[in-house]
Structure formats: structure tokens, C-alpha cells
PDB file with one MODEL, atoms N, CA, C and O in Angstrom:
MODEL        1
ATOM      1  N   UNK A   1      -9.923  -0.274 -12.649  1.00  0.00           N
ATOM      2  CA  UNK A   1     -10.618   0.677 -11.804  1.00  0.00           C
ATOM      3  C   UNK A   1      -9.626   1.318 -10.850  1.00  0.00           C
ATOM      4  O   UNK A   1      -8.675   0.640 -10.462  1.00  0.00           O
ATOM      5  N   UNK A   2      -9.818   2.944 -10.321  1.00  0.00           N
ATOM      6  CA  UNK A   2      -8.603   3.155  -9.548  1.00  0.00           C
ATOM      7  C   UNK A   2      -9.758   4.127  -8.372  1.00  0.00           C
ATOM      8  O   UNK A   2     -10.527   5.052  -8.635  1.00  0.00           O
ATOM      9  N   UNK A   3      -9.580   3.722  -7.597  1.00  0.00           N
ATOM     10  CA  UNK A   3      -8.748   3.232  -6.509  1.00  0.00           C
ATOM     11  C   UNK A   3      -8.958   1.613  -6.612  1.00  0.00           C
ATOM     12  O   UNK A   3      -9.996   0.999  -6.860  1.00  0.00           O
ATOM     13  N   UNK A   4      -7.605   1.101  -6.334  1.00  0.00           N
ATOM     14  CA  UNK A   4      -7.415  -0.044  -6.421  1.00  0.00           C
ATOM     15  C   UNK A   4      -7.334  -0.796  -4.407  1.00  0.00           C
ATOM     16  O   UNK A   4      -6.207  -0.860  -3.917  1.00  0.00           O
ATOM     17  N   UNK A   5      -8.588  -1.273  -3.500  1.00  0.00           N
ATOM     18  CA  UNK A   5      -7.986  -0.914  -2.274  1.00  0.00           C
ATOM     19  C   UNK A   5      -7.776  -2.536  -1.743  1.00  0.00           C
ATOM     20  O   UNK A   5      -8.918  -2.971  -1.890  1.00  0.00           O
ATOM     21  N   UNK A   6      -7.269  -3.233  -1.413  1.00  0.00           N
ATOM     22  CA  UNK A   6      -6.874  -4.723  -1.604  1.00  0.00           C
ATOM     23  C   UNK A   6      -7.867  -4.854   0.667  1.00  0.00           C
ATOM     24  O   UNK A   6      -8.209  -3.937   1.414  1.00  0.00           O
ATOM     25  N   UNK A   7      -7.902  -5.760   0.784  1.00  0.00           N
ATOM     26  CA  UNK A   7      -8.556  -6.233   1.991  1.00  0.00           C
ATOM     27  C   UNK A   7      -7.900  -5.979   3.271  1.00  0.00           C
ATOM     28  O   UNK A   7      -6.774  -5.537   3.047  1.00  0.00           O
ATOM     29  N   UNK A   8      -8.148  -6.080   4.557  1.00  0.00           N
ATOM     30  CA  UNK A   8      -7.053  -6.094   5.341  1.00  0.00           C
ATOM     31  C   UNK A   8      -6.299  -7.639   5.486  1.00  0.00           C
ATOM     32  O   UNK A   8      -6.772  -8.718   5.130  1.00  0.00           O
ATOM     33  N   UNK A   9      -4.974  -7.376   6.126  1.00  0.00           N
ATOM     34  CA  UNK A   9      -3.853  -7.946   6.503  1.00  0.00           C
ATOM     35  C   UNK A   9      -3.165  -8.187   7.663  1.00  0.00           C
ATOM     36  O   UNK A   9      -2.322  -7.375   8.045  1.00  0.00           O
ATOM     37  N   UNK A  10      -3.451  -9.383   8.397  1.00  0.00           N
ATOM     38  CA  UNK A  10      -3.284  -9.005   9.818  1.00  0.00           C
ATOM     39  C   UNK A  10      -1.882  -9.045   9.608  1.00  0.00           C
ATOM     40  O   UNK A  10      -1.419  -9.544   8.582  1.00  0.00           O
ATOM     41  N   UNK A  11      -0.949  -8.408  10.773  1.00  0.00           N
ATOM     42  CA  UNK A  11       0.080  -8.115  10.265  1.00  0.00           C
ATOM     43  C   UNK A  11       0.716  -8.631  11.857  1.00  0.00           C
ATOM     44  O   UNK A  11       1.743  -8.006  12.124  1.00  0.00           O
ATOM     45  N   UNK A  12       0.316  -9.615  12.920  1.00  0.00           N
ATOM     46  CA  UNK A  12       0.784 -10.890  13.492  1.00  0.00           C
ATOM     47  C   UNK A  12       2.259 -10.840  13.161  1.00  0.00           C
ATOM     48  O   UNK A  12       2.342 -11.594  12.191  1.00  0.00           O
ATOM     49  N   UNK A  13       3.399 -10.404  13.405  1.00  0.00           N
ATOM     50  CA  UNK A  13       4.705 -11.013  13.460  1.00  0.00           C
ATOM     51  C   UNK A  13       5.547  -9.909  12.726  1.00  0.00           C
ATOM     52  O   UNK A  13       6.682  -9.736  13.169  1.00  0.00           O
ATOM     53  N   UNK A  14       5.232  -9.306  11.895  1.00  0.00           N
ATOM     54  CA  UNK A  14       5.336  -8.249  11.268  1.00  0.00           C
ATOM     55  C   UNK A  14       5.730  -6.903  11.691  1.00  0.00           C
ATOM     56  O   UNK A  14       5.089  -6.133  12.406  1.00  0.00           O
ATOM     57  N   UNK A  15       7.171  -6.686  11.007  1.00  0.00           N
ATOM     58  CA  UNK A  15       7.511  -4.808  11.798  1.00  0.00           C
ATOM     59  C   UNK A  15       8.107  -4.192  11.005  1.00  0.00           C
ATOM     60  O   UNK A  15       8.631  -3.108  11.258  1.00  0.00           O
ATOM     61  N   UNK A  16       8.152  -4.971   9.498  1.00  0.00           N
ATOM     62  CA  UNK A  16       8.756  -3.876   8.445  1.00  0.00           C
ATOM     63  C   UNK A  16       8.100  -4.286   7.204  1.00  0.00           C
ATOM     64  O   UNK A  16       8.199  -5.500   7.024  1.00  0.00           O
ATOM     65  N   UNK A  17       7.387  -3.586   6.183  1.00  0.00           N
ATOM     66  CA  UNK A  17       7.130  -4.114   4.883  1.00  0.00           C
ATOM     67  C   UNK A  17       8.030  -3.522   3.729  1.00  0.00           C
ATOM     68  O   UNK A  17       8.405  -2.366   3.926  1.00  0.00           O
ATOM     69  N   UNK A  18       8.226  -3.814   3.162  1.00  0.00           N
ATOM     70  CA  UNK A  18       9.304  -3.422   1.776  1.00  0.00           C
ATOM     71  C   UNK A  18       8.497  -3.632   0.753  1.00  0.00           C
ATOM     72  O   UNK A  18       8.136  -4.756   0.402  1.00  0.00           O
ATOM     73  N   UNK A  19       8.103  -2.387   0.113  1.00  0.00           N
ATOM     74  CA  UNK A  19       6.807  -2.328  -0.683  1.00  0.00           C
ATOM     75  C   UNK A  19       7.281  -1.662  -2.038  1.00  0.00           C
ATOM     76  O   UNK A  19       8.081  -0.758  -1.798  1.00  0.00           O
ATOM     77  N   UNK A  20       7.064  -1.810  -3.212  1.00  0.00           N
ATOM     78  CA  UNK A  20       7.656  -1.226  -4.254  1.00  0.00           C
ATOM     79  C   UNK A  20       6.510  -1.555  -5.797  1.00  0.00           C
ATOM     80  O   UNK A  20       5.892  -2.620  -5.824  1.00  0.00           O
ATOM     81  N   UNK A  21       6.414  -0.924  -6.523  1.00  0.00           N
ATOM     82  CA  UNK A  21       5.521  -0.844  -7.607  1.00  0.00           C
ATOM     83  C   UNK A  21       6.125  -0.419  -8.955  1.00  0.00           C
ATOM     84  O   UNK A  21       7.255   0.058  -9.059  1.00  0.00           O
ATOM     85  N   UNK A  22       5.456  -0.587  -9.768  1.00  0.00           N
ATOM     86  CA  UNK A  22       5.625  -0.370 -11.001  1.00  0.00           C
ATOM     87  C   UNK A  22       4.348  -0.212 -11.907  1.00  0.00           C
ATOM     88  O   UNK A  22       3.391  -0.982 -11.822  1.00  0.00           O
ATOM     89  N   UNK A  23       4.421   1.013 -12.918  1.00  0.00           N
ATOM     90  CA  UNK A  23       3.102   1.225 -13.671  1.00  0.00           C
ATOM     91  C   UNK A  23       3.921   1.689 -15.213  1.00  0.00           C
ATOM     92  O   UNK A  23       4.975   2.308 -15.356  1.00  0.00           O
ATOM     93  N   UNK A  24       2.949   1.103 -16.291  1.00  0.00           N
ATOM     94  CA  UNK A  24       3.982   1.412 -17.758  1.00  0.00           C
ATOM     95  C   UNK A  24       2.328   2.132 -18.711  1.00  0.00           C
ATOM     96  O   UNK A  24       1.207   1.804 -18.321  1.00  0.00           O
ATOM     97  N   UNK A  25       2.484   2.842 -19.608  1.00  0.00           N
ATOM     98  CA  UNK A  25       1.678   3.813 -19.728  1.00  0.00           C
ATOM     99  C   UNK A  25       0.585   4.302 -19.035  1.00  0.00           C
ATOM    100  O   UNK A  25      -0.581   4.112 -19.381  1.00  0.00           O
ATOM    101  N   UNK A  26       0.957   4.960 -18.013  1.00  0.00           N
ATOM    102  CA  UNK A  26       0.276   5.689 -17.108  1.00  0.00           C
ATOM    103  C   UNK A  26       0.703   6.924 -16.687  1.00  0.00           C
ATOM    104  O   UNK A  26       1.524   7.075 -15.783  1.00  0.00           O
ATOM    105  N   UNK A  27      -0.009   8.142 -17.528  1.00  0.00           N
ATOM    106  CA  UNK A  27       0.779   9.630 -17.150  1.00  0.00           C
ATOM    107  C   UNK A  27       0.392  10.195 -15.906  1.00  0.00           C
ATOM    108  O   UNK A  27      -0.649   9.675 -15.503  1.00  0.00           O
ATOM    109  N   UNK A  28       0.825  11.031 -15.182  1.00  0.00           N
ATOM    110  CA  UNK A  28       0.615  11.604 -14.058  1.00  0.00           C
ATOM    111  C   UNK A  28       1.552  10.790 -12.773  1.00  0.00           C
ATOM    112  O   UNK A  28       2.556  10.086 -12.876  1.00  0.00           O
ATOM    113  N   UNK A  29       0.694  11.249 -11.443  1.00  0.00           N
ATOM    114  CA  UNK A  29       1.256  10.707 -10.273  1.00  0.00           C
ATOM    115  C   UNK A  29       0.034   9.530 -10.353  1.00  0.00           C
ATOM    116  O   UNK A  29      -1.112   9.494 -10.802  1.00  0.00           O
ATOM    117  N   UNK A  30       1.040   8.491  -9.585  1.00  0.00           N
ATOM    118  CA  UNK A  30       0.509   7.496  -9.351  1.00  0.00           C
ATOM    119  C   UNK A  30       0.721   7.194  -8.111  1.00  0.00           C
ATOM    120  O   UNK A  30       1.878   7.182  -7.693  1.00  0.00           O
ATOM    121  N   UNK A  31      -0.364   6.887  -7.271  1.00  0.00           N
ATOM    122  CA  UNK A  31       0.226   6.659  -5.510  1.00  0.00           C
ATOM    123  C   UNK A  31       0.021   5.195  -5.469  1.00  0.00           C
ATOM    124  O   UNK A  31      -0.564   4.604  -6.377  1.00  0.00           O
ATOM    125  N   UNK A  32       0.779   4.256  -3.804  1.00  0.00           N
ATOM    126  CA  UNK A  32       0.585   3.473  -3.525  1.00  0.00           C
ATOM    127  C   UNK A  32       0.394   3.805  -2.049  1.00  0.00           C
ATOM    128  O   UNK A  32       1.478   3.538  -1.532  1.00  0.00           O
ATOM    129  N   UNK A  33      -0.291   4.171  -1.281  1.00  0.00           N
ATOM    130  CA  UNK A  33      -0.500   3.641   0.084  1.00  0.00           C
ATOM    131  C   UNK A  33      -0.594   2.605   0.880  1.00  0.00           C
ATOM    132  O   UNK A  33      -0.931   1.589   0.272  1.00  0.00           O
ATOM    133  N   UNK A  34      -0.387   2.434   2.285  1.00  0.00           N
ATOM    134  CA  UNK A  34      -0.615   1.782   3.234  1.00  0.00           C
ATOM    135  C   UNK A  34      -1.715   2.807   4.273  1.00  0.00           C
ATOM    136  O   UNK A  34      -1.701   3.930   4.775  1.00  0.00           O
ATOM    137  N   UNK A  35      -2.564   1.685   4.208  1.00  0.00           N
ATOM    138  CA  UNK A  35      -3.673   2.330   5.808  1.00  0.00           C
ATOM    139  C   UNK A  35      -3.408   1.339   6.384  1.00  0.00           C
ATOM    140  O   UNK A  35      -2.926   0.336   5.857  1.00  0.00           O
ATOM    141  N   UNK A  36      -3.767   1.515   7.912  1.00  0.00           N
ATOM    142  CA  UNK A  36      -3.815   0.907   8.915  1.00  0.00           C
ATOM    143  C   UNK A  36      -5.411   0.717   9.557  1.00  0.00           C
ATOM    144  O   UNK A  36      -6.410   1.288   9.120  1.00  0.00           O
ATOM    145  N   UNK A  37      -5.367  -0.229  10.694  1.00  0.00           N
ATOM    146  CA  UNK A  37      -6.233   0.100  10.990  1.00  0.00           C
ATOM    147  C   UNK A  37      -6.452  -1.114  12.645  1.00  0.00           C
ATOM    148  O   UNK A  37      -5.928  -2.225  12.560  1.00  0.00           O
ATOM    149  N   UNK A  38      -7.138  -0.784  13.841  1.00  0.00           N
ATOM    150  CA  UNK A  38      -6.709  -1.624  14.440  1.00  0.00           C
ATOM    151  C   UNK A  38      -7.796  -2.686  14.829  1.00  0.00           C
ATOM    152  O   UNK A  38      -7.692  -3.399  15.826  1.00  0.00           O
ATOM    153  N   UNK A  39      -8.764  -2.722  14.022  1.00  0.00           N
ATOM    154  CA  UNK A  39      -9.842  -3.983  14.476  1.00  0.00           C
ATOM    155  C   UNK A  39     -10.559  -4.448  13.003  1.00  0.00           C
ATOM    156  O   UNK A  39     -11.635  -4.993  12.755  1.00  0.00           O
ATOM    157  N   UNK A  40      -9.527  -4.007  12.213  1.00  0.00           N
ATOM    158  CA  UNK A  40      -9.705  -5.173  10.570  1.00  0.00           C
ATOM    159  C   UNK A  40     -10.841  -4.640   9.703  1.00  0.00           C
ATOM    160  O   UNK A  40     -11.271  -5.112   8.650  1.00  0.00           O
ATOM    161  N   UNK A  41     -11.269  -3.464  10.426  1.00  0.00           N
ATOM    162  CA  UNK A  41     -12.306  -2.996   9.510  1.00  0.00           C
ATOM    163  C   UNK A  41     -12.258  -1.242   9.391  1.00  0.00           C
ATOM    164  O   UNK A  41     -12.333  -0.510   8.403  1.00  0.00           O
ATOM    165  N   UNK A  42     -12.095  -0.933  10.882  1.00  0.00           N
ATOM    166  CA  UNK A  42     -12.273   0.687  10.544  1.00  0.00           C
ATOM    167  C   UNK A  42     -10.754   1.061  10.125  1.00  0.00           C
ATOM    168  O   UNK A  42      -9.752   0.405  10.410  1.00  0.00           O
ATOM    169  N   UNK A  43     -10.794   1.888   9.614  1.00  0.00           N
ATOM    170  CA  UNK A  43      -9.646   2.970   9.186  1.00  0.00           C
ATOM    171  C   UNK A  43      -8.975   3.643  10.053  1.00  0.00           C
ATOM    172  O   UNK A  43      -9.592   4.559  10.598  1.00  0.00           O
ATOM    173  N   UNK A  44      -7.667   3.439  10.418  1.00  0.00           N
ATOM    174  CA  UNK A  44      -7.763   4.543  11.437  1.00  0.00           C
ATOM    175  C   UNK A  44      -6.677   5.474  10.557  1.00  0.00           C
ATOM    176  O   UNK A  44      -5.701   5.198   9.859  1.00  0.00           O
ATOM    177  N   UNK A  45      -7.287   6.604  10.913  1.00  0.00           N
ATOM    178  CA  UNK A  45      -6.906   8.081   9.717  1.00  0.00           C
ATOM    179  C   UNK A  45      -5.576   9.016  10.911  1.00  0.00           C
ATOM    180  O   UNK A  45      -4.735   9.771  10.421  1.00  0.00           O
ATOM    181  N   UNK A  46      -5.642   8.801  12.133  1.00  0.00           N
ATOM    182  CA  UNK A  46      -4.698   9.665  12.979  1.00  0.00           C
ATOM    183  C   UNK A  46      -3.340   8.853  12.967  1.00  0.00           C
ATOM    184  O   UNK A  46      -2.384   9.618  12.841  1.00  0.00           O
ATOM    185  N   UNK A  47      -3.002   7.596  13.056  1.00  0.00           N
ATOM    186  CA  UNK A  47      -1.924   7.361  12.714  1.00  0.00           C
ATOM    187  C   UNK A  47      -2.061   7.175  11.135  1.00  0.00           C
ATOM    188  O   UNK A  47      -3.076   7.054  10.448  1.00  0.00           O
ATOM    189  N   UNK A  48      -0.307   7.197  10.676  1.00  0.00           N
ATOM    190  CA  UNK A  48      -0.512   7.218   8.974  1.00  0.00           C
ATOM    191  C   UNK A  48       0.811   6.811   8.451  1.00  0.00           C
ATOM    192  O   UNK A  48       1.808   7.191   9.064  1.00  0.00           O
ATOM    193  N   UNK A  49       0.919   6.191   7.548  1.00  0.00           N
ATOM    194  CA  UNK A  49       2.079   5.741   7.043  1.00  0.00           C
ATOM    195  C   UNK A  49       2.516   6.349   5.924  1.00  0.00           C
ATOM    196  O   UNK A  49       1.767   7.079   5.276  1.00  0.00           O
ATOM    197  N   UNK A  50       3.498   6.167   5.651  1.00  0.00           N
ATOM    198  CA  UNK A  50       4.461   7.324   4.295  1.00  0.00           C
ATOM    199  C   UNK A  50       3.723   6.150   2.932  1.00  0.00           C
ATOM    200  O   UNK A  50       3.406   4.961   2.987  1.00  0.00           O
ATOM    201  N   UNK A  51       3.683   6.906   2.098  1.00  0.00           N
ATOM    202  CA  UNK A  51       3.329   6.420   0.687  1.00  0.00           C
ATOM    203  C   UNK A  51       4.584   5.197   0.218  1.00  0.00           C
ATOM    204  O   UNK A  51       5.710   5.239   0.715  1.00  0.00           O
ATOM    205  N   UNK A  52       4.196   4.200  -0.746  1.00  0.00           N
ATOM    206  CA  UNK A  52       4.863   3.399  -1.122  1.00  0.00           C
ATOM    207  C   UNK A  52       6.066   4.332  -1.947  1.00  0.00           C
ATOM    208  O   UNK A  52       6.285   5.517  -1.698  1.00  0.00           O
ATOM    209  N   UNK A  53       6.789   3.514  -2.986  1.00  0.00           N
ATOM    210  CA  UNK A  53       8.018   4.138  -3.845  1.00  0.00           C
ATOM    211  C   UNK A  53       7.596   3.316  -4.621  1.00  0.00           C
ATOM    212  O   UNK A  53       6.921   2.332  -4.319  1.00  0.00           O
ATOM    213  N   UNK A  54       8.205   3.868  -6.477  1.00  0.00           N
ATOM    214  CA  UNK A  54       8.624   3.059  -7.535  1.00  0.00           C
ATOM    215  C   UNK A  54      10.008   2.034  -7.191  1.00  0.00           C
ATOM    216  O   UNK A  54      10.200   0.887  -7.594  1.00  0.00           O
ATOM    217  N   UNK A  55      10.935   2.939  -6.248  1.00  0.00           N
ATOM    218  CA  UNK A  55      11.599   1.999  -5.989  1.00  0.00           C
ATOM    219  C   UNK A  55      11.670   1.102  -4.546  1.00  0.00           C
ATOM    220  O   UNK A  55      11.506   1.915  -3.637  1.00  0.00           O
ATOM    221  N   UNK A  56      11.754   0.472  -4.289  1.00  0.00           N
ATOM    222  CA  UNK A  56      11.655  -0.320  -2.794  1.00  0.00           C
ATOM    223  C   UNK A  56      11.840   0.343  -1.625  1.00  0.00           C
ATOM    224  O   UNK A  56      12.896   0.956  -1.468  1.00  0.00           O
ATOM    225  N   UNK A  57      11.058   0.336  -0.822  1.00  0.00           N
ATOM    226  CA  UNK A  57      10.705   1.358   0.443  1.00  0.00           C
ATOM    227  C   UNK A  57      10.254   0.595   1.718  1.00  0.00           C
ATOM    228  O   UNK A  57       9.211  -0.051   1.818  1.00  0.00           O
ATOM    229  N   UNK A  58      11.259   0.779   2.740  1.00  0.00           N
ATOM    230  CA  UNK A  58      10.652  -0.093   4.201  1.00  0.00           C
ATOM    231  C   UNK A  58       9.862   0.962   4.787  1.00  0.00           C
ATOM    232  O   UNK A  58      10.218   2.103   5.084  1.00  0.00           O
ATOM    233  N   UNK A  59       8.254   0.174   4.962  1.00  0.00           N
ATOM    234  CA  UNK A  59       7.614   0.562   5.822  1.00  0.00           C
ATOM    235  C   UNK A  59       7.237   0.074   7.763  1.00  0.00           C
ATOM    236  O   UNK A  59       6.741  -0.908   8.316  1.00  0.00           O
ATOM    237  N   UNK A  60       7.634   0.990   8.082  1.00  0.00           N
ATOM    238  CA  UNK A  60       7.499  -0.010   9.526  1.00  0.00           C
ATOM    239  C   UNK A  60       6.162   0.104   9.762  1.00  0.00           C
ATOM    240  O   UNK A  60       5.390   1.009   9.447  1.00  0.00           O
ATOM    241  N   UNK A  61       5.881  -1.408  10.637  1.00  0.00           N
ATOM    242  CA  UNK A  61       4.303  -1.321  10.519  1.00  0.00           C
ATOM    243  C   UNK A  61       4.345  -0.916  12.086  1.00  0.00           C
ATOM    244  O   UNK A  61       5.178  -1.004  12.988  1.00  0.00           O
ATOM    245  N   UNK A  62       2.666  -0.294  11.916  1.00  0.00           N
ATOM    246  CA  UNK A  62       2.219   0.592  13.010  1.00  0.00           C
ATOM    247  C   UNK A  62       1.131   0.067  14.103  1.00  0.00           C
ATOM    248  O   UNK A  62       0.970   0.327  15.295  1.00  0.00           O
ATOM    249  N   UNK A  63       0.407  -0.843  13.119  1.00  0.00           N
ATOM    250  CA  UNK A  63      -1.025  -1.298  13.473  1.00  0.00           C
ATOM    251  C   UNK A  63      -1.205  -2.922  13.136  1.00  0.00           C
ATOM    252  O   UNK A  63      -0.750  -3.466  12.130  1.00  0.00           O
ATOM    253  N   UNK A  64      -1.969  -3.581  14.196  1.00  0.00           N
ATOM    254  CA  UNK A  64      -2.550  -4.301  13.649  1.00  0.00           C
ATOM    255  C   UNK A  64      -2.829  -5.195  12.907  1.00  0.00           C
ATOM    256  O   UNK A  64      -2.479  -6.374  12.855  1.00  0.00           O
ATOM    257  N   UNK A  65      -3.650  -4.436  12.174  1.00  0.00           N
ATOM    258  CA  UNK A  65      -3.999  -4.699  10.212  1.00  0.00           C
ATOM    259  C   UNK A  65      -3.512  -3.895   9.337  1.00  0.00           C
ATOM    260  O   UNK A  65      -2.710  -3.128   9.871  1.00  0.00           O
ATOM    261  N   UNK A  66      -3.617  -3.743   8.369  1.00  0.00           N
ATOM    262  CA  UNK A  66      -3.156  -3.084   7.001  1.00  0.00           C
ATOM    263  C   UNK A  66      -3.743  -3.425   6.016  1.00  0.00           C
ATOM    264  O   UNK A  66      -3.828  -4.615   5.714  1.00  0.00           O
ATOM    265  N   UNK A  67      -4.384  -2.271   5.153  1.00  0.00           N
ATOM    266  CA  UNK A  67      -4.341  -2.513   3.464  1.00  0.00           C
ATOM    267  C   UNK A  67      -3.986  -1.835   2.732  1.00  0.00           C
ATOM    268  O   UNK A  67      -3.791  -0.713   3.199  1.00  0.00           O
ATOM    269  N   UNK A  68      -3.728  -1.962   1.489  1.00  0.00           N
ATOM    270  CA  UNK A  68      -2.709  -1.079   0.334  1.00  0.00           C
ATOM    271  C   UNK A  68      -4.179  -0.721  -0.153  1.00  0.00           C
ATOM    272  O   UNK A  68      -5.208  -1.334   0.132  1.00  0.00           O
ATOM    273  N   UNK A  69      -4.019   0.653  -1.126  1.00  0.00           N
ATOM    274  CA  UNK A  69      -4.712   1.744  -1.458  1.00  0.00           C
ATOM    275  C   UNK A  69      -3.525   1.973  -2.951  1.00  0.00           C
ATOM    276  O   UNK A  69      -2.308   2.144  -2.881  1.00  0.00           O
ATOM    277  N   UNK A  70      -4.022   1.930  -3.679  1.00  0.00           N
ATOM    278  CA  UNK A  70      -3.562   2.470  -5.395  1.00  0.00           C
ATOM    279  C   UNK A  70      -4.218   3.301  -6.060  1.00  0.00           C
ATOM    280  O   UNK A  70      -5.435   3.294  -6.241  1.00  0.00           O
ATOM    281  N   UNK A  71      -3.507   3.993  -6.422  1.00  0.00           N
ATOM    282  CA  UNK A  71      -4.513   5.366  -7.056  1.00  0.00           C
ATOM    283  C   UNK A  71      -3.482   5.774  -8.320  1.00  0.00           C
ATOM    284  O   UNK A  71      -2.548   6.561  -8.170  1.00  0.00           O
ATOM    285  N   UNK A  72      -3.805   5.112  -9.585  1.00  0.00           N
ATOM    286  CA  UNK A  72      -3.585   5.313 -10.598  1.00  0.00           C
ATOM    287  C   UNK A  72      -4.053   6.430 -11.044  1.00  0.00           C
ATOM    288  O   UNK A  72      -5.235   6.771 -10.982  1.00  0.00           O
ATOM    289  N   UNK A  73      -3.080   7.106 -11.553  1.00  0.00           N
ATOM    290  CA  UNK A  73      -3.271   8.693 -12.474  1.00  0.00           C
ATOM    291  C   UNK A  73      -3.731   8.424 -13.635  1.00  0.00           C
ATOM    292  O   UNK A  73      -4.381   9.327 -14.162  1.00  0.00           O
ATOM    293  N   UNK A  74      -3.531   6.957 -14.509  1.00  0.00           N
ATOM    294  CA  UNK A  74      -4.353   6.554 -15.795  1.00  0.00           C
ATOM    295  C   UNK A  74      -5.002   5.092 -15.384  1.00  0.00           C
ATOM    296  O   UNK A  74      -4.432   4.091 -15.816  1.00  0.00           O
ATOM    297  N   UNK A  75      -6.166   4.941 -14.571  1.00  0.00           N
ATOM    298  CA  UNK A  75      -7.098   3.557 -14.233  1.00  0.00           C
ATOM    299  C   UNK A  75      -6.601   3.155 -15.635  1.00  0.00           C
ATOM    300  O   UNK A  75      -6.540   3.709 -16.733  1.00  0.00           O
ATOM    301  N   UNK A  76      -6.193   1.666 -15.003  1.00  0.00           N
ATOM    302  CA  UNK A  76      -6.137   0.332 -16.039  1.00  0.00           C
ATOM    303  C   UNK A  76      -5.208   0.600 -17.358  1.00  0.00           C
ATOM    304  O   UNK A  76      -5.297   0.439 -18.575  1.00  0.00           O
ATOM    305  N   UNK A  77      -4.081   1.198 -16.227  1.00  0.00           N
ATOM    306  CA  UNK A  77      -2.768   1.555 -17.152  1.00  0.00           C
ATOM    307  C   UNK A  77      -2.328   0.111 -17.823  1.00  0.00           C
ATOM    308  O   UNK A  77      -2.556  -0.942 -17.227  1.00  0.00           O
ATOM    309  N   UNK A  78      -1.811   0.141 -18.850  1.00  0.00           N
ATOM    310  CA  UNK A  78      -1.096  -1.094 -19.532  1.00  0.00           C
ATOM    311  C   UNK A  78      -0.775  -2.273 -18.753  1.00  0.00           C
ATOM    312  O   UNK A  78      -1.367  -3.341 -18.908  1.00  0.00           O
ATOM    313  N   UNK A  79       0.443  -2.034 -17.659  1.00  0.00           N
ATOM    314  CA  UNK A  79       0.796  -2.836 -16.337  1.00  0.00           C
ATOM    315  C   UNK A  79       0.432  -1.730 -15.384  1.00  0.00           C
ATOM    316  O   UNK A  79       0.263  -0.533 -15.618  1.00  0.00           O
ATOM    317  N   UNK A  80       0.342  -2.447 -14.179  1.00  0.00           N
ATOM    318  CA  UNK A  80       0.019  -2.287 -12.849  1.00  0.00           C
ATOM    319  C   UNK A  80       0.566  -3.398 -12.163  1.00  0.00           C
ATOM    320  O   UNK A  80      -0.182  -4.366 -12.029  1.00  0.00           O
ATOM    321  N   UNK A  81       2.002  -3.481 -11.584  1.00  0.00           N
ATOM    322  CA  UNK A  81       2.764  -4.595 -10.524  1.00  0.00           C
ATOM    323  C   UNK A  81       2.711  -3.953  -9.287  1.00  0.00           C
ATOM    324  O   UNK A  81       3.048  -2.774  -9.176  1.00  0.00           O
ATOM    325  N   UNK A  82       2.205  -4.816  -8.077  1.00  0.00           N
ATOM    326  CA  UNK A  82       3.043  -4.102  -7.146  1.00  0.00           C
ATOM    327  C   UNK A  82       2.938  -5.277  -5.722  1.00  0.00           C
ATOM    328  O   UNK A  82       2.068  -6.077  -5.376  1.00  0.00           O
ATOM    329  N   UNK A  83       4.200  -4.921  -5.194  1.00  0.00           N
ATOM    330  CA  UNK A  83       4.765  -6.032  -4.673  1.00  0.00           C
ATOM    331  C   UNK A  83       4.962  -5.613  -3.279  1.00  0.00           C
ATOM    332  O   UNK A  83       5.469  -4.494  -3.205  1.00  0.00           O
ATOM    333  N   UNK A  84       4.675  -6.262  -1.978  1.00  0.00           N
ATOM    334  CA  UNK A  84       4.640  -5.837  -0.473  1.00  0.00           C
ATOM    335  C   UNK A  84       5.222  -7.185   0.185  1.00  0.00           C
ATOM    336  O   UNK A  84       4.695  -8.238  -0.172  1.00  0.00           O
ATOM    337  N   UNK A  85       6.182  -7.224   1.043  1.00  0.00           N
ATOM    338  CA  UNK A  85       6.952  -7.936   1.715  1.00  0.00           C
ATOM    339  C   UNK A  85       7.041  -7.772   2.978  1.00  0.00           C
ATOM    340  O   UNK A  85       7.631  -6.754   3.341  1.00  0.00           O
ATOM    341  N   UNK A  86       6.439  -8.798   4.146  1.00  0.00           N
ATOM    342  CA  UNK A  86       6.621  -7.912   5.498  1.00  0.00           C
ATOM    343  C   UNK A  86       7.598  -9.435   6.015  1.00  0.00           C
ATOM    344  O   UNK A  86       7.522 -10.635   5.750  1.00  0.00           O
ATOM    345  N   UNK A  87       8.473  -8.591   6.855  1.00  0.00           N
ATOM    346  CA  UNK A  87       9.657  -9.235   8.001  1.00  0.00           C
ATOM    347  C   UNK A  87       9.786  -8.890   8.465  1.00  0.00           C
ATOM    348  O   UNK A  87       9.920  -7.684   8.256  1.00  0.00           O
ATOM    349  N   UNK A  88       9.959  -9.478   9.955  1.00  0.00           N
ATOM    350  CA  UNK A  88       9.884  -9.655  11.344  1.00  0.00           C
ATOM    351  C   UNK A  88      10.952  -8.396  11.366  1.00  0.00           C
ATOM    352  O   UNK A  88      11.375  -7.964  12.438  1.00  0.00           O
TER     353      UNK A  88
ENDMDL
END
């Protein structure tokens, strides 16, 4: 299914994520986002973070919480990996 949107993440200790993905027959753009948000449930849409990469990308965190957002250009492409790392 795409949008793929994973839960929030309190993000307690946290000031950089290194986020990176991979998708194998899947044509088009494929996004990975980060939302934020600062009380674990609402969205907050005025601050905003840069889109993930195929290749490894530090995100500094902004907020809070966090959840990743996937938006496959072919839902339930062959593979779908994707990997988020946060350090202090």
C-alpha cells in the first residue's frame, strides 16, 4: 500500500537522522519523508524537513516527534528497504 506512514518517534536525545532507502522494480519518483510534529499526534505542516535520499542523507531533527511518510511511484514494488538512524 503507498503511502506507507510508520507511527511517531519520540526523538528524546536525538539531533541528526541519517536516513537512506532503496526500491527495485518501481518506475517513477519515489519519495521518503520525514514529518514532524510536537505533541505525538498532530502534524505540524509549518516547520518541514528535506525529503530522504537513495543515498544516505543527515537529517537534523527539528521536533519532538517524527514519522517517515513513503510514497511509492509503483505500491508494493518488488523491494521496499529503508533505513533511519538518529545520533546525538
Amino acid at each position: 500500500l503507498s503511502p506507507i506512514v510508520s507511527g511517531w518517534f519520540d526523538t528524546t536525545g536525538y539531533t541528526n537522522l541519517l536516513v537512506s532507502y532503496v526500491f527495485t522494480n518501481s518506475t517513477g519518483t519515489t519519495t521518503l519523508t520525514v514529518e514532524g510534529s510536537f505533541d505525538g499526534s498532530t502534524q505540524e505542516t509549518d516547520i518541514t524537513y528535506a525529503a530522504g535520499a537513495a543515498t544516505p542523507a543527515t537529517v537534523q531533527v527539528l521536533t519532538p516527534y517524527i514519522r517517515f511518510r513513503l510514497v511509492q511511484a509503483t505500491a508494493d514494488a518488488t523491494r521496499t528497504k529503508a533505513c533511519a538512524q538518529a545520533r546525538a
